[in-house]
C-alpha positions as CSV (number, residue, x, y, z in Angstrom):
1,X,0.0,0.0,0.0
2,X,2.8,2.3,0.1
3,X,3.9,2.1,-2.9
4,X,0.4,3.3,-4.2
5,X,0.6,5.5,-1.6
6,X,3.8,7.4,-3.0
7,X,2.5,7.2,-6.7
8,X,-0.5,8.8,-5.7
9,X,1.5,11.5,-3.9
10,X,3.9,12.0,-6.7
11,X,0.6,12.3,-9.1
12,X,-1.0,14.8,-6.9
13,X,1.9,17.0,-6.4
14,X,2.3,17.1,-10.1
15,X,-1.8,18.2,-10.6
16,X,-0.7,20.5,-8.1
17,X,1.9,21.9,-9.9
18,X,0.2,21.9,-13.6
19,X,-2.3,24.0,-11.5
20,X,0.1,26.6,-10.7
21,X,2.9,26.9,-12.8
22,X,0.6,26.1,-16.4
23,X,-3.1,26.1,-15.8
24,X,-2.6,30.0,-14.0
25,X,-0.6,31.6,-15.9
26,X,-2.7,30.3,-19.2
27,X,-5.2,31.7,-17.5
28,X,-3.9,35.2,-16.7
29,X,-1.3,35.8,-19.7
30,X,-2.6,33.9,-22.6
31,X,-6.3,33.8,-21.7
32,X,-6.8,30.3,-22.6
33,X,-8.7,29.1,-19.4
34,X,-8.6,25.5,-18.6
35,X,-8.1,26.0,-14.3
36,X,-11.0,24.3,-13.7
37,X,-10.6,21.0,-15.2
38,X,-7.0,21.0,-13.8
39,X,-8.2,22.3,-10.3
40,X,-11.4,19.8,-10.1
41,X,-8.6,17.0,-11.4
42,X,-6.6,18.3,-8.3
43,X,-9.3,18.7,-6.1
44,X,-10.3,15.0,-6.6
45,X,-6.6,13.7,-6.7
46,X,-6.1,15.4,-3.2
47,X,-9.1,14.0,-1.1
48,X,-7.7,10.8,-2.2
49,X,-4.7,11.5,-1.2
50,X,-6.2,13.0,2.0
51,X,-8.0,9.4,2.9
52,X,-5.2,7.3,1.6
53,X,-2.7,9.5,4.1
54,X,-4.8,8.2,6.6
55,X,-5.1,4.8,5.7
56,X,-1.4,4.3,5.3
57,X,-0.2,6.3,8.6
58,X,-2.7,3.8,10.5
59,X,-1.0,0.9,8.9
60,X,2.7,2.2,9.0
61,X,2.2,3.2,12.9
62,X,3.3,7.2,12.0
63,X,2.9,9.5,14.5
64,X,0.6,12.1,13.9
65,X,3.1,14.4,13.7
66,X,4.5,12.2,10.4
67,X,0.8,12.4,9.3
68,X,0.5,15.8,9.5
69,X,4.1,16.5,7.8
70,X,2.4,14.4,4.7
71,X,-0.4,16.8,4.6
72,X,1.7,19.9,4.5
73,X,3.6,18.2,2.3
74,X,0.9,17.6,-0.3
75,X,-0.5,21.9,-0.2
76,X,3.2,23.1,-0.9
77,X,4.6,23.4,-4.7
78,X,7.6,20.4,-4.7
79,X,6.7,18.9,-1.8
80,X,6.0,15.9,-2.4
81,X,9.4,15.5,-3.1
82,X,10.2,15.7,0.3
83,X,7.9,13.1,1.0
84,X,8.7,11.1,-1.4
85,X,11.9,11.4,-0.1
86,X,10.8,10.2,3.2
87,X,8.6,7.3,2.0
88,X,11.4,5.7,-0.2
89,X,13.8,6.4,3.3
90,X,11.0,4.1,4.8
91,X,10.6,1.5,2.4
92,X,14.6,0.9,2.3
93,X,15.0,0.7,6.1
94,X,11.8,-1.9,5.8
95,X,13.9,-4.0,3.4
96,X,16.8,-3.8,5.6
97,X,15.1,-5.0,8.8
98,X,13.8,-7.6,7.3
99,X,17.0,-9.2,5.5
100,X,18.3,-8.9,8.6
101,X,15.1,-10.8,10.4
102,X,16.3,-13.9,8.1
């Protein structure tokens, strides 16, 4: 599940950031709107990120304070690099306690 859970983060952040840095200015400079397909795409993408957060902090025993870290995480531009970061940190020290369980 956290593997999911890290695509869907790396897909949000990038609605996130087709929002701001094309979607906007398109908007503002060019005139061509299409914000509100790319924000309802974003909008959508990030409650599920939102419940999914929740689902995998539960089942990786985070601290709230880890959970909450995801969430600002997921309203900041590049962010999810950061936790993306993190989750991949997680994974590897997973795979290493368990080689050395065997």
């Amino acid at each position: 599940m956290l593997n999911s859970f890290r695509l869907l983060s790396l897909i949000e952040g990038l609605s996130l950031i087709t929002l701001l840095f094309v979607a906007m200015p398109a908007r503002y400079q060019f005139g061509v709107d299409f914000v509100w397909p790319v924000g309802m795409a974003h909008g959508v993408l990030w409650l599920a990120f939102v419940i999914m957060s929740l689902l995998v902090s539960h089942l990786q025993r985070w601290s709230v304070g880890a959970w909450l870290l995801a969430l600002l995480c997921s309203v900041l531009p590049f962010g999810f690099l950061l936790l993306d970061a993190r989750i991949r940190r997680e994974q590897a020290g997973g795979a290493a306690q368990a080689v050395d369980a065997s």
